[in-house]
N, C-alpha and C positions, 0 to 999 in steps of 0.2 A: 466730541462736537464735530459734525461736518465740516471739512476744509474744502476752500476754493481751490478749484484746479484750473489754468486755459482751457478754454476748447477754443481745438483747431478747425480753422473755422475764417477761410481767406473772407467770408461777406457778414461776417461776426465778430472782429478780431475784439473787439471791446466788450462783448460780454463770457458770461464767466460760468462754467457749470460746474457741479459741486458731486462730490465722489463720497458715498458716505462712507466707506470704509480706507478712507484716505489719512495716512497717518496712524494708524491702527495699531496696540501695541498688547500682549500677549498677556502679559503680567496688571495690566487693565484691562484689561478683559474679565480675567480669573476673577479681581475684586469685583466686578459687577455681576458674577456669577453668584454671588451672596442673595440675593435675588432670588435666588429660588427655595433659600430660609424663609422667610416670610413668613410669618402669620396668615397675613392676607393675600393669599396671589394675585397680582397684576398683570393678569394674560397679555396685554401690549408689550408693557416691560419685558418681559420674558421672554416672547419672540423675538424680542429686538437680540438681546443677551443670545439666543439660541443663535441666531444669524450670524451673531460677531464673531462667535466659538466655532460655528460652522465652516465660518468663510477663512480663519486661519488655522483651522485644519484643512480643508482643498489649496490651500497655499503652500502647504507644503510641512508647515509648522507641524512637529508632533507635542504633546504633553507626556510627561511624567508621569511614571505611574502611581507618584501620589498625586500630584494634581488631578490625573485619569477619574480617579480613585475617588477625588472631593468632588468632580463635579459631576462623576456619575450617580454617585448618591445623592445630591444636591437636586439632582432632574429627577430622579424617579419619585420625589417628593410633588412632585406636577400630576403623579396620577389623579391629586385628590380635586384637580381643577375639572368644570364638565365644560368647559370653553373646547367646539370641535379643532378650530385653528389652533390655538394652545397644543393641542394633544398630538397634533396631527408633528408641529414640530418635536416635540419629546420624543415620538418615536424615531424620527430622523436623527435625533440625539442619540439616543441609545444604541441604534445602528452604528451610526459613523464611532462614538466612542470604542468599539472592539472590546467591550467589557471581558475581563477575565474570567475563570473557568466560576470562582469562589464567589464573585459580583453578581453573574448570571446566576445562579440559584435564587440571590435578592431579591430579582424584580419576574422571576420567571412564571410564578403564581401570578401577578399583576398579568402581565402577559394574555396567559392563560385564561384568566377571570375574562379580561377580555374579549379574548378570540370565541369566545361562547358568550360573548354578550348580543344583545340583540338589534344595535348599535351597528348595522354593517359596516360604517367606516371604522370605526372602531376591531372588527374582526379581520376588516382586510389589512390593516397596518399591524396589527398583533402578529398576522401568521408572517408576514415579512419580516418582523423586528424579529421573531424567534428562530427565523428558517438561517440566517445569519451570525446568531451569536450561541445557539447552543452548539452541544456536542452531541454522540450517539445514544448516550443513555441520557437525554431528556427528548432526545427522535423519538427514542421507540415508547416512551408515554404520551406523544400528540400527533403520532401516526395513525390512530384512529381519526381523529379530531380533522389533520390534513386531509385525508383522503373522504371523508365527507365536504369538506371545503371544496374540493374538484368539481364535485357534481352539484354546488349550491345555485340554488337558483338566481341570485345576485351577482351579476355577472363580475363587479369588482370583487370580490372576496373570489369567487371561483378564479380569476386572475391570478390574484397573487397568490392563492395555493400553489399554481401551477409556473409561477415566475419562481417561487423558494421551491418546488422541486428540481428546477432548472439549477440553481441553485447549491442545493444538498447531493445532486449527482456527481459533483466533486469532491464529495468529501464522504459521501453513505449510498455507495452509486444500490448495493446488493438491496436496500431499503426502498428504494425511489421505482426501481423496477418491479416492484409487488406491487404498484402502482397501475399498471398497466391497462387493465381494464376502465378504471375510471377515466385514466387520460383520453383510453379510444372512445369511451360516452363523453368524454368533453371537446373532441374534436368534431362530432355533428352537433356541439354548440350551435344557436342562431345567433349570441351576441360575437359579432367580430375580433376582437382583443383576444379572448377565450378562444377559439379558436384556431387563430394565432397561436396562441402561448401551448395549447396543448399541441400542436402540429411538432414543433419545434422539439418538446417535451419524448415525444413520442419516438420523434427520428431520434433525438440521442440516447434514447433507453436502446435503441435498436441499431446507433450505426456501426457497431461494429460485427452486426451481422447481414452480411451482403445481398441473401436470400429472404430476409425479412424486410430489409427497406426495399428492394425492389416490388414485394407482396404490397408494402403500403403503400406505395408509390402507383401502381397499376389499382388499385382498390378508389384509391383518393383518386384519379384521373378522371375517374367514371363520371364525378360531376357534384358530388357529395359537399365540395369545399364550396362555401360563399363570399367569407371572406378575402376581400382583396389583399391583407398582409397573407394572409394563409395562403392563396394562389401563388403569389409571389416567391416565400418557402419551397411551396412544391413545384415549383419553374424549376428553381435551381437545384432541388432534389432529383424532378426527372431529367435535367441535362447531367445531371454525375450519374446517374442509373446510364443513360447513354453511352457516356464517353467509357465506362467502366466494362461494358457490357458490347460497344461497337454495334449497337441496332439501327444506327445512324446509317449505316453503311449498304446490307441489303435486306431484303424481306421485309416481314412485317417489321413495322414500325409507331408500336403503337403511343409508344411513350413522345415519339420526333411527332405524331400528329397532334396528340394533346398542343404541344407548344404550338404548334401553328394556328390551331383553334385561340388560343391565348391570346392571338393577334387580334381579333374581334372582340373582344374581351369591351367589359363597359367603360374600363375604370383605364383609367392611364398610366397609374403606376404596375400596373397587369400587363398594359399591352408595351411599355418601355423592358420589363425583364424579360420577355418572352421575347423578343428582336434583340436584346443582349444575350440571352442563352443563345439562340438559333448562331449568330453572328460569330460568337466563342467556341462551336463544335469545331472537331477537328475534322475533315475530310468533306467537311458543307460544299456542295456545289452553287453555280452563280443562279441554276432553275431555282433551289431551295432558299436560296437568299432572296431570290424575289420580295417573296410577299414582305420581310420585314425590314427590307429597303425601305418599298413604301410604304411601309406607315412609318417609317423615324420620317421619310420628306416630308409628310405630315405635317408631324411636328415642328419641322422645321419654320413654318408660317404660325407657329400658335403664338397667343399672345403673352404666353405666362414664359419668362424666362427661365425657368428650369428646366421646362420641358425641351426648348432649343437648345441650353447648354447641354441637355443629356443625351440628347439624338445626334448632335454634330459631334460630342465627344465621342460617340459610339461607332459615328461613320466615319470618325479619323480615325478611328484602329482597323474597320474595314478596309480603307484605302491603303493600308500595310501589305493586306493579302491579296485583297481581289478587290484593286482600282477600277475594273471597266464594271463592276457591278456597282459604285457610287457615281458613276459617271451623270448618271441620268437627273440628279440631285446640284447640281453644279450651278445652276440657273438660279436654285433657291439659296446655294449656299453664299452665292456673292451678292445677295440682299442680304446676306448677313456680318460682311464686313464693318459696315457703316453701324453694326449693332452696339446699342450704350454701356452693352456689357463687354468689358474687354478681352474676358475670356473666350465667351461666344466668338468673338471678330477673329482671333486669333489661331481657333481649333478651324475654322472654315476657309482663312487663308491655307493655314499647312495640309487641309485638306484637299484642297481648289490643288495646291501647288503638286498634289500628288497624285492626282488624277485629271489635273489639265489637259491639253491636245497642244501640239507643237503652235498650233496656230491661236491659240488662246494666251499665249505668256505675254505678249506686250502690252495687253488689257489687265492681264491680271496686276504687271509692274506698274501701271500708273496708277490702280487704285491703291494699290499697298503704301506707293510715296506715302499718300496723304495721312493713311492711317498711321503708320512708325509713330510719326512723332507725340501719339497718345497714351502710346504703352510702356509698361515698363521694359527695364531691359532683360529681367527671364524671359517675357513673351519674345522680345526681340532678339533674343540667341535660338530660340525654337524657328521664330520664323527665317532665319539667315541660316539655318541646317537646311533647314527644307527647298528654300532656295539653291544650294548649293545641290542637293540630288538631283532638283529639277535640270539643273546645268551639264550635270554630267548625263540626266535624261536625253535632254534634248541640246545635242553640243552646238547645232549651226547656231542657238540662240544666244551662246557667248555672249555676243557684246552688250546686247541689251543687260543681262542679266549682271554682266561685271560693271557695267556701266551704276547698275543701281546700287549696288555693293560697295561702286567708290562714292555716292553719293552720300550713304548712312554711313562709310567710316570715317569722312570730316564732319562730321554732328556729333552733338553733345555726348559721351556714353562713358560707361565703365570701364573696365581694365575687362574684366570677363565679355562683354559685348564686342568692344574692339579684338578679342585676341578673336572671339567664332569669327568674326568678319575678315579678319587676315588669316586665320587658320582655311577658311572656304576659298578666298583668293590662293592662293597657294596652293591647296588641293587642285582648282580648275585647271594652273600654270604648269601641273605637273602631268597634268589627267587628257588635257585638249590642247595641242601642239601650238594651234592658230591663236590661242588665248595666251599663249607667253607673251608679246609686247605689252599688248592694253594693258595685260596686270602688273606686267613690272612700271611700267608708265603711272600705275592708280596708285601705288606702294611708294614710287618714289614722291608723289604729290603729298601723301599722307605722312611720309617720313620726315618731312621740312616741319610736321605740327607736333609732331607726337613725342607725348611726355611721359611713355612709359617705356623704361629701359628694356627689357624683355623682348617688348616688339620692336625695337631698333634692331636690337642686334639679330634676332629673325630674319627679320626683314633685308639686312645689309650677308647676312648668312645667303639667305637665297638669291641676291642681286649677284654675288660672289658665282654662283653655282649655274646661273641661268642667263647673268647677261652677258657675259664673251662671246653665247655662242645664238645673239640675237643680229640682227641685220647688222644696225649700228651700235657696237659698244660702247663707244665716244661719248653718247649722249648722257650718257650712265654715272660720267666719271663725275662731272661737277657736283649730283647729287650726295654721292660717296663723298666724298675731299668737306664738302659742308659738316659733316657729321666730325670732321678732325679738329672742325675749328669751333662747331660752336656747341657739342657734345660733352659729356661725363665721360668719366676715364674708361669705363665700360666698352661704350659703344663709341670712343673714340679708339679705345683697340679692336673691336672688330670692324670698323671700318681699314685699319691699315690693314689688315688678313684681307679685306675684301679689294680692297688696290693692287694687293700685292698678284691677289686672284689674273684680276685683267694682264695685270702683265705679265703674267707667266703664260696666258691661254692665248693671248692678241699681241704680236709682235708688233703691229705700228704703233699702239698703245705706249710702248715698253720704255722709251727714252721722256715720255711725259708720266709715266708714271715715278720714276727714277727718282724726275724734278719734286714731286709729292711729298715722294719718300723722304727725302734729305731735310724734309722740311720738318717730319714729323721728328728729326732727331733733337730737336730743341725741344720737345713736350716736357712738361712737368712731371707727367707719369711713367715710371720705369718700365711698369708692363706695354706702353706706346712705344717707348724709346727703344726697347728692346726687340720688339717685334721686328720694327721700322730696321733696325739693325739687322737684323738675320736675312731680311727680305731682300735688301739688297746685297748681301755679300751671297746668297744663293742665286739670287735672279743675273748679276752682275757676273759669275764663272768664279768669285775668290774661294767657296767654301762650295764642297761639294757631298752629297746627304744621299746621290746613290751614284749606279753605271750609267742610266739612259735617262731621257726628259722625262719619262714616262715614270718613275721611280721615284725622281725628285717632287716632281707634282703631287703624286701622289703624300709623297711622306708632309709634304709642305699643307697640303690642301685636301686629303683622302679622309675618310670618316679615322676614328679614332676607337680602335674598338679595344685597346688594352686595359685592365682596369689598373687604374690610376694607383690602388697599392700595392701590386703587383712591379708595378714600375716604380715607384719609388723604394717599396726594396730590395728593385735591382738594382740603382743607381748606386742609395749608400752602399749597396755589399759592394760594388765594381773597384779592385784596384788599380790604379793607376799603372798603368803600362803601355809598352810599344802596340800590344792589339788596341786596337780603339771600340770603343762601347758599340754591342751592338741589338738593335733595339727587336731586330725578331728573334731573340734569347729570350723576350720577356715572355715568359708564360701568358697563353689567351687565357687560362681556365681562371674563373673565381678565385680569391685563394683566402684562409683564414683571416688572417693577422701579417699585418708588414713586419717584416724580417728584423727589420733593426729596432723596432718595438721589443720583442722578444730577446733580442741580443744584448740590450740596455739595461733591460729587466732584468735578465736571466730567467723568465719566468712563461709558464706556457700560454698560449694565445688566449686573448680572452675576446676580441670581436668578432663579429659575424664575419662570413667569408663572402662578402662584397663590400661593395664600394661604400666605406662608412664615414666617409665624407660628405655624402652629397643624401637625400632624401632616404626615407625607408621606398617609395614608390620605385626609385631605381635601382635598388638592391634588392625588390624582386624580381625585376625583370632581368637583373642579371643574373639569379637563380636559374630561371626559367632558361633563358636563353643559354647558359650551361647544360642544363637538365637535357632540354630537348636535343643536344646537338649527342646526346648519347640514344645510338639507337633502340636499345635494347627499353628507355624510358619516354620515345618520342610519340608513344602509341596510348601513354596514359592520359592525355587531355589536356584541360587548362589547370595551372597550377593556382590552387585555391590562397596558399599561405603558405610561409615558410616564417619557423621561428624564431627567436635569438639562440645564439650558443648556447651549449648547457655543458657544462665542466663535467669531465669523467674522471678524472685525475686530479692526487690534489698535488700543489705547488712545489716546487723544486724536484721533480720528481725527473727522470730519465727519460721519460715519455707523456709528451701532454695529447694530451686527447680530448677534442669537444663535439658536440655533435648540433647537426642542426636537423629540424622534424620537416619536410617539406609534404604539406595535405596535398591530395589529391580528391576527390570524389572516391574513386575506387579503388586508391593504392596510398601508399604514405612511402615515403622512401627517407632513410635514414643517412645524412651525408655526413662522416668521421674524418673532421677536419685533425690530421694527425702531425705529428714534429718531432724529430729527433734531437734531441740536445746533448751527446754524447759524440766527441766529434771525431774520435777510434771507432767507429762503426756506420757501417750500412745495413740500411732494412730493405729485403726484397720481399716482392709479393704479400703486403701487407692487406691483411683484411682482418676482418673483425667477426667472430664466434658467437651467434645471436640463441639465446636461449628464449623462444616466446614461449613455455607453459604457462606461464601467467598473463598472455592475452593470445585468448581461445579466438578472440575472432578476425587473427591476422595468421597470413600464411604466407613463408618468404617464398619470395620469386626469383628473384634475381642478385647476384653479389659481383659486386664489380671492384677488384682487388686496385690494388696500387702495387705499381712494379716497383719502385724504387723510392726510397725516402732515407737522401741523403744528412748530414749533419747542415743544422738551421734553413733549411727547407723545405717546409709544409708539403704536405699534396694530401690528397683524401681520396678513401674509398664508401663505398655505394654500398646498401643494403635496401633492397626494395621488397614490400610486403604489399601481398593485395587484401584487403576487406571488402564488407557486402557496401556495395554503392549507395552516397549517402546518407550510411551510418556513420554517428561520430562514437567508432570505434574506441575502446581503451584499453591500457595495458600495462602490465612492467614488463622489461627485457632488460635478462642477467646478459653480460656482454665480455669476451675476453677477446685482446688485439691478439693475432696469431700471426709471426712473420718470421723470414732466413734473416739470422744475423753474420755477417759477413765483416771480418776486420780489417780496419784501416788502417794504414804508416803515415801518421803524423806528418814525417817530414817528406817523405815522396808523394803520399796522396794514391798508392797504391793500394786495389783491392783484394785482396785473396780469394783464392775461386772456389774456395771448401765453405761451405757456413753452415752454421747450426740451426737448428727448428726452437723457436722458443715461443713463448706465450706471455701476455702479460694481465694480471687481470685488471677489469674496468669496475667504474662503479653501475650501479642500475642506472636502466632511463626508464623513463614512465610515460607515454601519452596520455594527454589530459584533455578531458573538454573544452578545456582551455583553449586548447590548439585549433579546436574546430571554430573558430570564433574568431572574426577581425576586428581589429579596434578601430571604428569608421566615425567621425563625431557630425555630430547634425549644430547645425547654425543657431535656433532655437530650439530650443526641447519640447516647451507648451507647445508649439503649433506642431512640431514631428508628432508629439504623442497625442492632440487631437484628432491630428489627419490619421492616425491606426485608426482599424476596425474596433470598437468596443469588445465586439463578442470574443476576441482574440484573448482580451482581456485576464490573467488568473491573478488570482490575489491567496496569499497564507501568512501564517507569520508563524517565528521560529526560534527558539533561544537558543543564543550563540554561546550561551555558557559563563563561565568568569574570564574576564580579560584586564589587561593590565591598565587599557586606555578605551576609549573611543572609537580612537584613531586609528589601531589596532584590526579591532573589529572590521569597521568600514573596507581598511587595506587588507583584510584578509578576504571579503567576499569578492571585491575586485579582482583579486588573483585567481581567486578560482573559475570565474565567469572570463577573465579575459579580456575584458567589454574597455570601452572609452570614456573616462569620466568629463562632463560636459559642466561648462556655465561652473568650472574650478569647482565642482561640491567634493571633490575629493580631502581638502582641506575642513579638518575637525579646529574648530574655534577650540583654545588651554579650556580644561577644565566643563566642556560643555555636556550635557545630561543627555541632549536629544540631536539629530542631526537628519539631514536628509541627503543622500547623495545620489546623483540623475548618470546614466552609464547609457552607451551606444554602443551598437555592434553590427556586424553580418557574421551570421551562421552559415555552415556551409550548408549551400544549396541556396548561397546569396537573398538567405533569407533577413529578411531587417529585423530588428529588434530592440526596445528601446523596454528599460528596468529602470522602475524608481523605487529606491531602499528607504524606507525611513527607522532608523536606531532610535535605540531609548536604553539608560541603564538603571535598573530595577533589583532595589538590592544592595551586597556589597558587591560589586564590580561585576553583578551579573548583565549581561547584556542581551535584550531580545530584540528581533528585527520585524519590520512588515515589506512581505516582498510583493510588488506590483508587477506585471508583465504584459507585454502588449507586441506583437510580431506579424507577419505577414502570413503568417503560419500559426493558426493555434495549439497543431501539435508541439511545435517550437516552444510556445508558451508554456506547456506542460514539462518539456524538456527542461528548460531550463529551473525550474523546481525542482524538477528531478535530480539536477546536478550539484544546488542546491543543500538540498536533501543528504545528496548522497557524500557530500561537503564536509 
């Protein structure tokens, strides 16, 4: 029964709208599935029943493959209904069920019977429900049948023959291309759809040959196509024939004129993709952008709101490249601030903001007041980016622009909207000299309200850094010292850092700041009271931390670039003695595992070689920031991923060795975090012995040894391999550590200067697809995987064999994919039959990619999967199949 739900609904609050599938439960369902026993079929009833089964399988819900089982023979008992609606859902059924190999023979006669019946709807859902659920050897008995379908005169059945070869190209591609002929008589179709479907048909029988799509492409130019979806196909057919081929560039140009004609085009959604190709080439001049400038300004005044959301969207990524070629559109685009569509108002602001004139920004700021406070706060962190370029565009306009900036950060907002807002202040205070007061002035006003830790201590981070060396420092202090009294322990200790700042940088400051300090030695908090302590026994002459001011300040108040386990396993190893700790000992470089970890243990490192304390986000960058400072790796680019440890050795052994995989695009470098445990010996020149026969498509480059690896101190050596550019390369590599061992005197600590050559062997490494893959997670999933392309879209399914659980399974395909399980589907319910679990990624070549798995166990503990795929890249989508597959 229908259940009440609110609707929201601020001029409605008191009435009530009703959700019919609200409450909806799986195992009632099943029982009203009985229903289609009957004696008498109730074509109402049954639709309804179709609907309910329908709608909790796109929820996610899978069945059993005996439930599967009952209700697919349950429906195909609806052949004998001649109700068109009735029938039209059973075929919907049958499709979305993914009947098994043994089921589809059942209903494949029915099918059939159909698809030659004289019933065109009838024949056009027959050829769709069959192009889906058979295999090869029932292809090649209704491969006559389809390919008469292509060229029927009924434009729907001629569709969907050509939708299910679209279709079976992925799974029978050598069968669909004996096709060929027909499709090219079904692409001078006169019905539109048809047209469409074979255009589409035709380019995938052909694109992976360069010289035949460019033949179609120039053939179909000529004038042949009617249809406006088909024109639209062939836009972005002849701009990849362009970009692929550079005709753009000079001479004839006959493909780059097609698209201009395009522009005149009758139909709108013709002449919006043909001003999105032209706009998208690569080396377009501002003469050749003309013409599709004006027609998007066009658009700009039309009345239908998709047409302005698609042309201002359009010309906000023009104003990326070539601002002074939107310039001319500027007039029309700030009658579209005040637009009722938010998005519209908002793509034509950052667009305005990008292509404005110095003398336009005070106009532009008073209209945007009014607008902020209608938007949400994603648009409003877009618009306070754009803002902020404009300011470092145009610097004399500072104050207005800061001015507006401290406006919206005393307004209502988010943690994410307030941080762009002081993240942009802060950029200008650093970026535009004359903008250091007002901004510290607008930061200290916002720092009296703000209830978000993070941006206090920021905020008092950079008052520390930039107001000693403002006109008046003085003015600065009271807002500081507020933060001592009426702050969290947090940002009550970086406020004493930031006091302690002025009075080490401002000497008349120094004996009021002193007064501060003393004050803070009553705090509750040990990390305040501490601070407060050190600060004045170094500012005051009793404790001294270097030679010169210059030294002290620095150690006191200088970035902090040692990593934090690095230092703390120098501190435990430090014994106590007349030298005193000294802190440029500490190694800058990355390093495995803290030393007294290991010494506790007794056992070989097992962390990553950064800072594994703090974020994964920052133990790449300390990767990186390692990586590059080695020249021989500063020329590979941006570092895509770096993975966890992986143990080469096992436990208690003489020598621990882990390695970590850092991608690259075009290189992968292998870093062998290594350690001696043996404390009678020294290793020199430690490197490690790479056997790649087993991954053909890596070639080492470079080896960057390790000179010295004392007893319980780490260090690593470099193995750098280049592959073809994003490829995600694979491989095994057999591995032996090769180094001088040299012996040590226990009690002196002396080394002997003879040593021997020795080797040790490792276990394999393996690069996996895996690696090429980041675990990125999305907020929502439904709307991530809405907002993909469909056509990206691949689907298969796959049996994973006998497994001990569920759970099993699920966590086995994650390992191998890599990916980020989202909305917790990672978690298998005791005992459950069916499961679905939702996974996020980026692939390298920061491609996105979003996989939804749904399980079933069928059998004794046999398990088979359906894999969904959807990426920014549909060869990605195939990849990941593949890996899959190859799984």
């Amino acid at each position: 029964m229908a259940q009440p739900m609110l609707k929201k609904d601020d001029d409605r609050d008191d009435e009530v709208d009703y959700h019919p599938f609200f409450g909806i439960e799986k195992g009632a369902v099943l029982q009203e599935a009985r229903v289609f026993n009957d004696p008498q079929i109730d074509p109402r009833r049954c639709s309804q029943v179709i609907t309910k089964v329908l709608y909790i399988l796109n929820q996610g819900d899978t069945l059993t493959q005996i439930e599967g089982t009952e209700v697919f023979f349950s429906v195909t008992k609806l052949f004998q209904s001649k109700d068109p609606g009735l029938r039209r859902m059973m075929y919907l059924m049958i499709k979305e069920l993914s009947p098994s190999a043994g089921e589809v023979i059942m209903v494949t006669s029915s099918l059939m019977k159909d698809m030659n019946s004289k019933t065109d709807m009838y024949r056009a859902n027959a050829i769709r429900v069959l192009s889906r659920i058979i295999d090869g050897t029932i292809l090649a008995q209704i491969e006559r049948y389809l390919k008469q379908a292509i060229v029927d005169k009924n434009p729907v059945v001629a569709s969907a023959a050509l939708v299910s070869g679209i279709h079976l190209l992925q799974t029978s591609p050598e069968v669909v291309k004996r096709w060929s002929n027909e499709v090219q008589e079904a692409v001078q179709s006169r019905a539109s759809l048809v047209q469409f479907h074979a255009l589409a048909l035709l380019y995938q029988i052909r694109q992976h040959d360069r010289l035949a799509v460019t033949k179609l492409v120039t053939s179909l130019t000529k004038g042949s196509v009617r249809s406006p979806l088909a024109q639209c196909l062939l836009i972005r057919y002849a701009s990849q024939v362009i970009r692929e081929s550079g005709a753009n560039q000079a001479g004839e140009r006959p493909h780059f004129d097609y698209l201009e004609s395009c522009l005149r085009h009758k139909a709108e959604m013709v002449i919006l993709e043909a001003a999105r190709a032209i706009t998208e080439l690569s080396g377009v001049t501002s003469r050749e952008l003309t013409p599709a400038i004006t027609v998007l300004q066009l658009f700009l005044s039309s009345s239908k709101p998709v047409l302005r959301f698609a042309a201002v969207r359009t010309l906000n990524k023009v104003a990326m490249t070539h601002p002074l070629a939107v310039t001319n559109c500027n007039i029309d685009m700030e009658s579209l601030i005040s637009d009722s569509n938010r998005s519209i108002a908002t793509l034509a602001i950052t667009t305005l903001l990008k292509t404005g004139n110095e003398s336009s920004v005070d106009r532009l700021m008073k209209q945007i007041t009014n607008f902020m406070a209608d938007i949400a706060d994603e648009f409003k962190i877009v618009v306070v980016d754009a803002i902020r370029s404009l300011c470092l565009k145009f610097p004399l306009k500072y104050r207005s622009l800061m001015n507006f900036l401290s406006n919206i950060l005393r307004e209502e907002g988010g943690f994410e909207y307030k941080k762009a807002i002081v993240d942009s202040i802060v950029t200008l205070i650093r970026d535009i000299p004359e903008a250091k007061e007002i901004g510290l002035f607008h930061l200290c006003e916002f720092i009296e309200d703000c209830e978000f830790t993070y941006l206090s201590t920021q905020i008092l981070h950079l008052m520390g850094n930039e107001g000693p060396r403002t006109s008046d420092p003085s003015k600065y202090i009271r807002y500081v010292y507020n933060r001592v009294i009426l702050e969290n322990a947090t940002v009550r200790a970086a406020a004493v850092s930031t006091l302690a700042k002025f009075g080490a940088l401002v000497d008349s400051l120094k004996p009021r700041i002193f007064v501060l300090l003393r004050r803070c030695l009553f705090d509750s908090d040990d990390e305040v009271r501490d601070r407060a302590t050190l600060y004045l026994k170094v500012l005051g002459g009793e404790a001294v931390v270097g030679e010169t001011e210059k030294e002290t300040n620095e150690f006191l108040f200088g970035s902090f670039d040692i990593p934090l386990v690095n230092l703390e396993a120098s501190l435990k190893n430090y014994e106590p003695s007349e030298t005193p700790f000294d802190i440029s000992s500490v190694p800058r470089e990355v390093r495995s595992q803290p030393l007294a970890e290991k010494k506790a243990a007794g056992k070989k490192p097992t962390g990553p070689a950064g800072p594994t304390s703090g974020p994964v986000v920052s133990a790449i960058d300390a990767y990186e920031k390692s990586l590059s400072s080695i020249p021989e790796f500063a020329a590979f680019g941006k570092l895509f991923k770096s993975s966890a440890p992986v143990e080469l050795t096992e436990a208690e052994t003489e020598y621990a060795v882990s390695v970590v995989k850092h991608i690259y695009d075009g290189h992968v470098i292998l870093q062998f975090n290594c350690s001696n445990t043996i404390p009678e010996q020294l290793l020199e020149n430690v490197t490690v012995l790479i056997d790649a026969s087993e991954a053909e498509d890596f070639a080492e480059v470079y080896t960057k040894p390790l000179r010295s690896l004392p007893y319980d101190s780490p260090g690593q050596t470099f193995v750098a391999f280049e592959k073809p550019d994003g490829v995600p390369a694979v491989g095994k590599f057999s591995n032996i550590l090769k180094f001088i061992v040299k012996e040590v005197d226990p009690a002196s600590g002396e080394v002997e200067e003879d040593g021997v050559e020795d080797e040790y062997q490792l276990e394999e490494l393996e690069v996996t697809y895996a690696d090429y893959m980041l675990k990125v997670p999305v907020s929502n999933f439904r709307n991530a995987w809405e907002g993909m392309d469909p056509e990206s879209e691949r689907v298969d399914e796959y049996g994973l064999g006998a497994r001990e659980s569920l759970a099993e399974a699920v966590n086995a395909v994650i390992s191998i994919l890599g990916m980020h399980p989202c909305e917790g589907t990672e978690v298998v319910a005791n005992n459950s039959r069916s499961h679905t679990c939702l996974l996020s990624g980026v692939f390298i070549g920061n491609v996105k990619v979003l996989v939804r798995l749904s399980f079933g166990i069928s059998g004794p503990k046999e398990v088979a999967m359906k894999l969904a795929v959807r990426s920014d890249d549909p060869d990605v989508s195939d990849r990941i199949h593949e890996i899959v597959a190859s799984g």
